[in-house]
N, C-alpha and C positions, 0 to 999 in steps of 0.2 A: 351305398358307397360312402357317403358320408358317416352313418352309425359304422362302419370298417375303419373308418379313420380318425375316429373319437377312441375306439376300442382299442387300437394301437397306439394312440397319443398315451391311451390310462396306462397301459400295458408298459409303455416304454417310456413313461414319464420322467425316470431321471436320465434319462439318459437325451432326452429334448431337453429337457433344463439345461443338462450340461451345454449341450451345441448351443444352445441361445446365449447363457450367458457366456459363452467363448466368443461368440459374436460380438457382446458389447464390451466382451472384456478386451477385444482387440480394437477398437473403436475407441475406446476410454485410452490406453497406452498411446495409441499411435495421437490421440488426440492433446495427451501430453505432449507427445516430441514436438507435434507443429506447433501447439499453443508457445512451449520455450524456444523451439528454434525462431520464431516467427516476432520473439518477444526479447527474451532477456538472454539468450544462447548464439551463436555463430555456430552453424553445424560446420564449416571451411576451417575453422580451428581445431584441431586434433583435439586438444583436452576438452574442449566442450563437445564437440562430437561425442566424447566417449560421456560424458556428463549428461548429455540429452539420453544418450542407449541406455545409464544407470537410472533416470530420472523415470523414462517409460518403463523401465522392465521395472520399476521397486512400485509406481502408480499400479501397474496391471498384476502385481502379486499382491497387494494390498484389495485392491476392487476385486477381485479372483478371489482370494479367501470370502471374503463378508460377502458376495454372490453366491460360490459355492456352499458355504457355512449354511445361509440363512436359505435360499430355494435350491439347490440340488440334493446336499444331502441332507437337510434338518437337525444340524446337527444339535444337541443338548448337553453339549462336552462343556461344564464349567470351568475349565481351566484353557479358558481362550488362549490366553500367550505359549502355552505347551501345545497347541494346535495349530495354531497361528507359523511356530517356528518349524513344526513339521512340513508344515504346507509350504512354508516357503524352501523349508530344504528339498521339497519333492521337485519344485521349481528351481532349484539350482542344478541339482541332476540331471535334468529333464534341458538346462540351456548349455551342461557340458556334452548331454549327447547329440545335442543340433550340432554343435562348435566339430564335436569331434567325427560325426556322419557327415559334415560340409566339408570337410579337409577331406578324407575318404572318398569320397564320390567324384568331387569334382576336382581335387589338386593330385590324386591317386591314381582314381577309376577313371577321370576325366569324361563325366558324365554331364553333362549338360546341367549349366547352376539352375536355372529355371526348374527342371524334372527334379534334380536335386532337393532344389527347399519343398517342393509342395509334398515330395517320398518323407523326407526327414520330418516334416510339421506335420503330415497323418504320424507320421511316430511320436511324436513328443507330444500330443494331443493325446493319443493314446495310452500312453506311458503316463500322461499327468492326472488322466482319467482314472487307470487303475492306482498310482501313490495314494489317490486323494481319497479313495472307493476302500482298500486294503488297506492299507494305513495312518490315514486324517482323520478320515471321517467314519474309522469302524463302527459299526453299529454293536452295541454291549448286548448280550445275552437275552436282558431284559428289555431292551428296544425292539429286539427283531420281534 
């Protein structure tokens, strides 16, 4: 059982890197919001509410890249800033189709907001997975 479960950790290796570091990468953002709401932010004031959302989501794309970069995909792309800005545009995409599937679902379909985010966050996990796989982090000719 065990030697079955090493054989699929080798087998599906990025793809556990990726779940793991989305774990810490959600752990790292959210722990941004609390640390500034909790510290130098009022989440009750409008513009700082939106300033803790901008502060976690720019934390968790920054941690996300140099996780994904360095243990998911391995990447060896010398031109970090031209990677760096794809990744994060995959991440911009990927938070207009949460914005735009939560309006749909629940202000539209009137779909239960709960079922809603956890429908739309397997999609944007997945979506961020394939940007980053297909377009960030493609592997050159000579890598594979």
């Amino acid at each position: 059982m065990i030697e079955k479960i090493k054989e699929l950790c080798i087998k599906y290796e990025e793809i556990v890197a990726y779940l793991i570091v989305g774990v810490l990468n959600t752990v790292v953002s959210w722990g941004a919001w609390f640390l500034c709401a909790y510290t130098v932010l009022d989440a009750e004031v409008v513009w700082q509410n939106v300033a803790l959302s901008i502060i976690s989501w720019v934390v968790g794309v920054v941690f996300g890249y140099i996780m994904n970069r360095k243990y998911v995909f391995k990447s060896k792309e010398p031109e970090i800033m031209k990677e760096f800005l794809q990744f994060s545009g995959g991440r911009v995409s990927t938070w207009i189709l949460d914005a735009v599937m939560m309006v749909l679902m629940v202000n539209i379909m009137h779909i239960n907001e709960g079922i809603s985010k956890i429908f739309v966050s397997v999609l944007v996990m997945i979506g961020n997975y394939l940007i980053s796989k297909l377009f960030v982090f493609k592997k050159k000719e000579e890598e594979k």
